[in-house]
Z-matrix of the N, CA and C atoms (Angstrom, degrees):
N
C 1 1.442
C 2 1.530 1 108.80
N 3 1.360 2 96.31 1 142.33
C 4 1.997 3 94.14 2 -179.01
C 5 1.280 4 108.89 3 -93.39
N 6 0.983 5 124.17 4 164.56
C 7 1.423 6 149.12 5 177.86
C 8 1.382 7 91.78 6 -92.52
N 9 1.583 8 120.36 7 130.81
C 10 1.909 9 106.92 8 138.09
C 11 1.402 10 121.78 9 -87.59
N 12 1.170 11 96.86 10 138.11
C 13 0.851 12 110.61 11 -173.26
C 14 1.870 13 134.12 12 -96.25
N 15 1.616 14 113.51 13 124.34
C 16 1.147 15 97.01 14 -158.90
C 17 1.744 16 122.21 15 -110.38
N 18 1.091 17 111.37 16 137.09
C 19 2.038 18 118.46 17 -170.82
C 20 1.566 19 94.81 18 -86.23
N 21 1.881 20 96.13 19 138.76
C 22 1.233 21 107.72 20 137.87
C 23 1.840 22 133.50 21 -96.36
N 24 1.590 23 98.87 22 112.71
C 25 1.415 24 110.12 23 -171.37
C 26 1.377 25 108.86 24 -99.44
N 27 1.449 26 119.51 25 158.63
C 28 1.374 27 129.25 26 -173.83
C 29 1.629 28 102.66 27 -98.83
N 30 1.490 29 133.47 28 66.64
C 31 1.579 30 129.31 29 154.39
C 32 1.236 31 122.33 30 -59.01
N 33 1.184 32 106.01 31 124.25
C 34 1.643 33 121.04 32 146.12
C 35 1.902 34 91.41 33 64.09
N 36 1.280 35 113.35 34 4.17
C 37 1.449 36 90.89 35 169.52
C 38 2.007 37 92.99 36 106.09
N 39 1.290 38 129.07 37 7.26
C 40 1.565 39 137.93 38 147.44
C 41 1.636 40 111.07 39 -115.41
N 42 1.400 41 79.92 40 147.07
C 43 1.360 42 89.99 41 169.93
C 44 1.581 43 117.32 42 -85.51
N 45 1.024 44 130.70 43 122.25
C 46 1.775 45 132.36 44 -145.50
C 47 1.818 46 88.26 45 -129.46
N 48 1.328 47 116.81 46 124.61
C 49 1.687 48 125.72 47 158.91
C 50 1.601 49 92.61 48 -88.04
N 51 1.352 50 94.76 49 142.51
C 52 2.172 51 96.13 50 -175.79
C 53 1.964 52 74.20 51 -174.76
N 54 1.407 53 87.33 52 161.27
C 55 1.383 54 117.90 53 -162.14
C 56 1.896 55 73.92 54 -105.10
N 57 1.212 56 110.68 55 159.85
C 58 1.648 57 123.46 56 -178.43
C 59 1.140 58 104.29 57 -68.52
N 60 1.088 59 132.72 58 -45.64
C 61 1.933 60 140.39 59 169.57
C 62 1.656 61 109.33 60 -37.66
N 63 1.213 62 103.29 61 -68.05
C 64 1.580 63 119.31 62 161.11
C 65 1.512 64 133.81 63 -56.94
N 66 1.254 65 112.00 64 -8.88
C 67 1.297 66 132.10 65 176.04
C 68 1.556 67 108.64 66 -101.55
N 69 1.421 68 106.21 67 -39.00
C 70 1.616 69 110.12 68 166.83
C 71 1.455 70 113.09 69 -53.97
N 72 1.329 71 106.94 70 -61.40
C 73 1.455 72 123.05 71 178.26
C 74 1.123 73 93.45 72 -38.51
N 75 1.070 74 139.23 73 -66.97
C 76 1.960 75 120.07 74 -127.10
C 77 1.871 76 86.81 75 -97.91
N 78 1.011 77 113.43 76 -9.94
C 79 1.688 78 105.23 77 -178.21
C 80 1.517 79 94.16 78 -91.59
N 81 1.474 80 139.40 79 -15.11
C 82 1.124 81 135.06 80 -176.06
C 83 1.584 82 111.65 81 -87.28
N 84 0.968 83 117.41 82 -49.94
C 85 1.674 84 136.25 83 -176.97
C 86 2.028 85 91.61 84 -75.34
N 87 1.173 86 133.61 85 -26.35
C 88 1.375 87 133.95 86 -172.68
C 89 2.038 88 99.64 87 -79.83
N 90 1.529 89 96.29 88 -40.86
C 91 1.357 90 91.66 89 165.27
C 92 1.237 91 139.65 90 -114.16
N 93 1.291 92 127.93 91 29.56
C 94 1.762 93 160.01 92 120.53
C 95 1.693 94 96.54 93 -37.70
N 96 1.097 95 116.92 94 -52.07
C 97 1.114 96 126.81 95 -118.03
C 98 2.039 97 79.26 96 -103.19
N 99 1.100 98 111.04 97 -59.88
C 100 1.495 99 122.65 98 175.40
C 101 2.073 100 103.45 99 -66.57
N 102 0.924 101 122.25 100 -33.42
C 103 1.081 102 124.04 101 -161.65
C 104 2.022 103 92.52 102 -90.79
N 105 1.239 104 140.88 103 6.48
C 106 1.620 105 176.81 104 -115.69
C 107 1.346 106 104.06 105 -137.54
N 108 1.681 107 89.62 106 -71.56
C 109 1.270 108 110.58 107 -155.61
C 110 1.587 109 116.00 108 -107.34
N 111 1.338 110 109.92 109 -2.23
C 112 1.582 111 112.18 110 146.49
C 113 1.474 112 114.95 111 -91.01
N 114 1.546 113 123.95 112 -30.11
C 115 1.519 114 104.46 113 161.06
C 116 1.151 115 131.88 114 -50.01
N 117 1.546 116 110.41 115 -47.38
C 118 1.372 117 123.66 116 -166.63
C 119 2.008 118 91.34 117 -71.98
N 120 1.364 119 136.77 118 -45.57
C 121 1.187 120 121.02 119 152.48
C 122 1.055 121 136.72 120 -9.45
N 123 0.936 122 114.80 121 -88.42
C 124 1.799 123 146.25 122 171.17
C 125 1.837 124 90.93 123 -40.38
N 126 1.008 125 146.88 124 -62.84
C 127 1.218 126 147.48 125 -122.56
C 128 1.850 127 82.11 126 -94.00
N 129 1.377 128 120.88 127 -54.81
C 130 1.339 129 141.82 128 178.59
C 131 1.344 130 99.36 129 -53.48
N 132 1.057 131 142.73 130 -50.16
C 133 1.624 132 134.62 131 169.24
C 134 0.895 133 115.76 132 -66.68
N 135 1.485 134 137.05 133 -43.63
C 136 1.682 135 131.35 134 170.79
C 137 1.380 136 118.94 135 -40.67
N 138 1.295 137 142.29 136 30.62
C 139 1.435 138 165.74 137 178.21
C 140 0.977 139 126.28 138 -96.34
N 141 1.186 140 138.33 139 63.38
C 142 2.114 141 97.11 140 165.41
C 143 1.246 142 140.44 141 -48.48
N 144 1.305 143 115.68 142 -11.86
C 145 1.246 144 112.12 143 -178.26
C 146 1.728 145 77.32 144 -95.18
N 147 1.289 146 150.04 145 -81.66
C 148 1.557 147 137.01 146 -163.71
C 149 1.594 148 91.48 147 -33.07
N 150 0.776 149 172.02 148 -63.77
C 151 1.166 150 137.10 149 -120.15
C 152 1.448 151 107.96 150 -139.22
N 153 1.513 152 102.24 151 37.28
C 154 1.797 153 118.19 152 -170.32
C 155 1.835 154 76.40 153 -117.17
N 156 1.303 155 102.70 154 -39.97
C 157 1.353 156 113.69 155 -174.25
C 158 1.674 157 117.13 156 -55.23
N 159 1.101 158 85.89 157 -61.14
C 160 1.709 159 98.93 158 175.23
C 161 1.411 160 126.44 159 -50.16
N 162 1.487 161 87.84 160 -51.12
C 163 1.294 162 91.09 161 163.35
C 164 1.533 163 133.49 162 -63.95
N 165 1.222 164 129.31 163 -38.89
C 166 2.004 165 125.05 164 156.93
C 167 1.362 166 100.27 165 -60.83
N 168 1.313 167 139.67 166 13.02
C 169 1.954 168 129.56 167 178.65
C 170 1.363 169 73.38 168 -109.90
N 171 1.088 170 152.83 169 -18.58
C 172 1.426 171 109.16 170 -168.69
C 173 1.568 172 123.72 171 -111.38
N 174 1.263 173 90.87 172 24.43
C 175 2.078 174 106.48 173 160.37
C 176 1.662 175 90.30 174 -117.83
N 177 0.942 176 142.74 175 -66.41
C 178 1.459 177 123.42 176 -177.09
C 179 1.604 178 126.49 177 -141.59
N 180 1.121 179 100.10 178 -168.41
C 181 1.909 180 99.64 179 -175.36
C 182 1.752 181 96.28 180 -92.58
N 183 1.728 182 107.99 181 123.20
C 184 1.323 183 105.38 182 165.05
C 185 1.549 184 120.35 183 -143.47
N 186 1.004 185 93.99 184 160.37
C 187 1.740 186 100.95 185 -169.21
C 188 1.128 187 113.22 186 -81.20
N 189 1.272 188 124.05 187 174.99
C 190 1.294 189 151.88 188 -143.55
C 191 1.836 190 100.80 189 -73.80
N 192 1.560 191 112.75 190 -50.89
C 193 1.189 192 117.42 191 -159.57
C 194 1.497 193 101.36 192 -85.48
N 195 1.316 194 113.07 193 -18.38
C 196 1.742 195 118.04 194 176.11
C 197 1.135 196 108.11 195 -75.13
N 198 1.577 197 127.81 196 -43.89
C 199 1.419 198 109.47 197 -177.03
C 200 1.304 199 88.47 198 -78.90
N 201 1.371 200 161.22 199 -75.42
C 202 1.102 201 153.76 200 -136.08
C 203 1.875 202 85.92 201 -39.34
N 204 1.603 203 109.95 202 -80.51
C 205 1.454 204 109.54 203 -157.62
C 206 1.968 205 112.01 204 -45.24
N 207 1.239 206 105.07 205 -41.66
C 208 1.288 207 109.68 206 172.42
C 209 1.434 208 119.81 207 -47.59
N 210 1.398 209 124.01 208 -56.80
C 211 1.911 210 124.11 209 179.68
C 212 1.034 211 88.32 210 -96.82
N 213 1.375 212 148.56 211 46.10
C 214 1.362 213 124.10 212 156.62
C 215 2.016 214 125.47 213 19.93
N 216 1.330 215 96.90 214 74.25
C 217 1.082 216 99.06 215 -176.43
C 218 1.501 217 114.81 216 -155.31
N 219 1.187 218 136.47 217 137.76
C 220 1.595 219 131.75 218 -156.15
C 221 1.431 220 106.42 219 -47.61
N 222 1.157 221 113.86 220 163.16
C 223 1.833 222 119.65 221 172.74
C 224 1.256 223 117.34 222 -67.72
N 225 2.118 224 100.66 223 -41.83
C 226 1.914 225 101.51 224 178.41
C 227 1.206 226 108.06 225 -87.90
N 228 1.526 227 133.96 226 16.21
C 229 1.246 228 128.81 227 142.18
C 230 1.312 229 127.47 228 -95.47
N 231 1.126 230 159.07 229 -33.58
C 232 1.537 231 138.02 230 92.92
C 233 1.263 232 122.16 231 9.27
N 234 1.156 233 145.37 232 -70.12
C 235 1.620 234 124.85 233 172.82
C 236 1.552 235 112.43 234 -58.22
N 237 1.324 236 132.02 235 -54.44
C 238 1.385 237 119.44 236 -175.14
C 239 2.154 238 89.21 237 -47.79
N 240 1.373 239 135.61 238 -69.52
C 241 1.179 240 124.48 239 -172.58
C 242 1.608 241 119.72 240 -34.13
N 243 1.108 242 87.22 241 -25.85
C 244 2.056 243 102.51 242 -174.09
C 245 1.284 244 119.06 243 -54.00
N 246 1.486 245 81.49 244 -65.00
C 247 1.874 246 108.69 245 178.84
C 248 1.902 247 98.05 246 -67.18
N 249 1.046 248 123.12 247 -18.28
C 250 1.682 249 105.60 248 -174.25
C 251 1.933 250 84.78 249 -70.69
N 252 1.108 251 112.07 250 -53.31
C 253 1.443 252 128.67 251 -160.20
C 254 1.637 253 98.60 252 -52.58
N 255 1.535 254 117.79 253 -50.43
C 256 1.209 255 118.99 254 -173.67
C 257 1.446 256 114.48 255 -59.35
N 258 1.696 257 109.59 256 -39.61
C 259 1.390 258 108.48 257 -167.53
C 260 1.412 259 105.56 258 -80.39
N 261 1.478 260 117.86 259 -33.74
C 262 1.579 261 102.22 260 171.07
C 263 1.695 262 117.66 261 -65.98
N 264 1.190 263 121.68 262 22.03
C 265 1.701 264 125.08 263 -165.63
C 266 1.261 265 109.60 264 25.86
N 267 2.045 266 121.74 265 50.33
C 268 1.534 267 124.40 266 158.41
C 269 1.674 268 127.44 267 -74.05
N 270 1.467 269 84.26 268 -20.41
C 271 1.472 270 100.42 269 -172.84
C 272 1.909 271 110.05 270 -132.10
N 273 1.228 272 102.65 271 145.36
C 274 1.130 273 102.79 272 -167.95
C 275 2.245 274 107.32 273 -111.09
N 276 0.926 275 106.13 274 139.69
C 277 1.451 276 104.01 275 -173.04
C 278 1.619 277 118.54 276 -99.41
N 279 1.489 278 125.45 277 157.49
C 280 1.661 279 142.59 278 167.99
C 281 0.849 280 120.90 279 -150.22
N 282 1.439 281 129.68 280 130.22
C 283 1.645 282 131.54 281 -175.30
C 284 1.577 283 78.03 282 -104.41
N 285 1.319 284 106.42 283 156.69
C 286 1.326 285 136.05 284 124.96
C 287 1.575 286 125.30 285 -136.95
N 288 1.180 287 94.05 286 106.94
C 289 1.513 288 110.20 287 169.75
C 290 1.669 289 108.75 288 73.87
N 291 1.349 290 150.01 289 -85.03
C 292 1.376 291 138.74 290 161.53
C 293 1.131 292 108.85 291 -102.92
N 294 1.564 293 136.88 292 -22.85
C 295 1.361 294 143.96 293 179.80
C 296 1.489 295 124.33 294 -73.75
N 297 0.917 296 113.43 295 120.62
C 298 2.201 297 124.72 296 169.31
C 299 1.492 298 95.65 297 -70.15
N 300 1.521 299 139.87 298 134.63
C 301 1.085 300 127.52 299 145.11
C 302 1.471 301 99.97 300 -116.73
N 303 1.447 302 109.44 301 141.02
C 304 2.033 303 131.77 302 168.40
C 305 1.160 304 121.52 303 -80.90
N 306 1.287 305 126.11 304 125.55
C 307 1.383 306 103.51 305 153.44
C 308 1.651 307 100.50 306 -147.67
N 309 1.104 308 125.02 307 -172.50
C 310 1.709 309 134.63 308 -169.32
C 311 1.467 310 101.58 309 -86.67
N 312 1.715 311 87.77 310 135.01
C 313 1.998 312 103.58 311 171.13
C 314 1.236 313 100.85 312 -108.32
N 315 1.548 314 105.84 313 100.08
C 316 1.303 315 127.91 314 -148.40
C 317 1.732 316 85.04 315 -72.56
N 318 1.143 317 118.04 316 -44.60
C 319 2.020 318 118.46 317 -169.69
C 320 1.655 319 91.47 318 -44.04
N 321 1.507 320 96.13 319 -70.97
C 322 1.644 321 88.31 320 -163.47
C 323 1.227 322 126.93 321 -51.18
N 324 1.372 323 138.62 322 -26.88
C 325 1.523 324 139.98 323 161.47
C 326 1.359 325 105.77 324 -61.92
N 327 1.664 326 120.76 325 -46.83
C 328 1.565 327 107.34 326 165.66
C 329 1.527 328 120.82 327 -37.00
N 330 1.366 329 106.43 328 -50.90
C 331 1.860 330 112.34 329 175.15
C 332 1.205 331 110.46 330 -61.22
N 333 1.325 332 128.62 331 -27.24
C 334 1.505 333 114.22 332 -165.04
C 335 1.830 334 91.07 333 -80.73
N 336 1.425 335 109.43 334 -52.98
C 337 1.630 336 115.56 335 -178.70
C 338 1.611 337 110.05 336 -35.48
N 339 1.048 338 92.53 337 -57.11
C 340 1.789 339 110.87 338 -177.58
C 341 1.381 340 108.95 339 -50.17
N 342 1.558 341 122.82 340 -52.73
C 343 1.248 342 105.99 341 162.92
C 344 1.072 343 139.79 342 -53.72
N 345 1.451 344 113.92 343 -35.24
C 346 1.964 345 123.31 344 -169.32
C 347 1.564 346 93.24 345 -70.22
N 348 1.715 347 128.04 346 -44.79
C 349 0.921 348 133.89 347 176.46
C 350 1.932 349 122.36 348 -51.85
N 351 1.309 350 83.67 349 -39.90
C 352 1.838 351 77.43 350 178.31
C 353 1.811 352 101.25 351 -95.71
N 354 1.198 353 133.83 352 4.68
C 355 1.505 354 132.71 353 175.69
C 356 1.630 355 75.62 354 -77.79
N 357 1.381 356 124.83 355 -96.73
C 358 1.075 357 120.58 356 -167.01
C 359 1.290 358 147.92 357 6.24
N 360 2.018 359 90.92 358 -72.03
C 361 1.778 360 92.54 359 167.35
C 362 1.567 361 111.94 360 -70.04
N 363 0.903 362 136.43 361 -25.93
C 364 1.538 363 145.17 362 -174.31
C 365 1.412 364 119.27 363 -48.57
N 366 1.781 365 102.07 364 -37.31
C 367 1.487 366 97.76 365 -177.86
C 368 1.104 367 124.19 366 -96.84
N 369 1.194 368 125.77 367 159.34
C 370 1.262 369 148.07 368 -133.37
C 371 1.919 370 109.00 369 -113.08
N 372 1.171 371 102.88 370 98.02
C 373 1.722 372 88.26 371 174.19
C 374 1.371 373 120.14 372 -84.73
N 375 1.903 374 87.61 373 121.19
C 376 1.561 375 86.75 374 -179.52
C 377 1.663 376 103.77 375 -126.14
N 378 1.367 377 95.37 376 166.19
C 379 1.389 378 96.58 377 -176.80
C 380 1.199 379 123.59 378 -67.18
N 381 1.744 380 120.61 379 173.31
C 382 1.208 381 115.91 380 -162.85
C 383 1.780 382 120.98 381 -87.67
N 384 1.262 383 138.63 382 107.25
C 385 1.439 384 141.28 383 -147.01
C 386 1.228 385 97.68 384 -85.70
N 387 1.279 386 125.27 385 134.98
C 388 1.408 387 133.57 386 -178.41
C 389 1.994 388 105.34 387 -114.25
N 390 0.744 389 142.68 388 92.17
C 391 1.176 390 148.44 389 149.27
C 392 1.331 391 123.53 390 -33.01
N 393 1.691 392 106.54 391 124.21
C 394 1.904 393 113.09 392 -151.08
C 395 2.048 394 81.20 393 -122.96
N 396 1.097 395 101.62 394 136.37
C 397 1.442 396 121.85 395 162.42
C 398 1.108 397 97.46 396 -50.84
């Protein structure tokens, strides 16, 4: 009878004992999981108004009624944009007292960069395929 047998692997920055089955898993669901959160990225930049946004977060943290006055554009149109921003974790949030203030989660745009950057080197130049009847 076999034993299973179990690895110590280096995840996410722990050292994790997992049987190889379980080690598959968590590297599979780790990149579900990353492959998530560059869609939901990407989807958050396809905006002009997201990324009219982004752009005034990246001299400072401002609230809700500043960008409103700044793009001249309703508040409940700006919050539905908010929440796209929130759910891709582009922007990071603070109340004080009745006020939301925004500003950029600078990591996660690093990840989105990081990706376009490693698609890049990755591909492969190949020549141009001509297709024969």
């Amino acid at each position: 009878m076999f034993k299973k047998k179990s690895h110590y692997c280096n995840f996410e920055g722990r050292i994790v004992k997992a049987s190889l089955k379980a080690f598959k898993t968590m590297v599979l669901l780790t990149e579900t999981q990353n492959q998530d959160t560059i869609v939901k990225g990407f989807h958050a930049l396809a905006d002009n108004i997201r990324i009219q946004v982004l752009d005034l977060l990246r001299s400072r943290e401002l609230c809700v009624c500043e960008i409103t006055d700044i793009l001249q554009i309703p508040q409940s149109k700006l919050s539905f944009h908010l929440k796209v921003l929130r759910e891709a974790n582009l922007v990071n949030t603070r109340q004080r007292g009745k006020w939301t203030y925004y500003s950029l989660n600078l990591p996660n745009l690093v990840a989105l960069e990081q990706y376009l950057s490693d698609f890049r080197r990755s591909i492969v130049a190949l020549p141009t395929r001509i297709c024969e009847d």
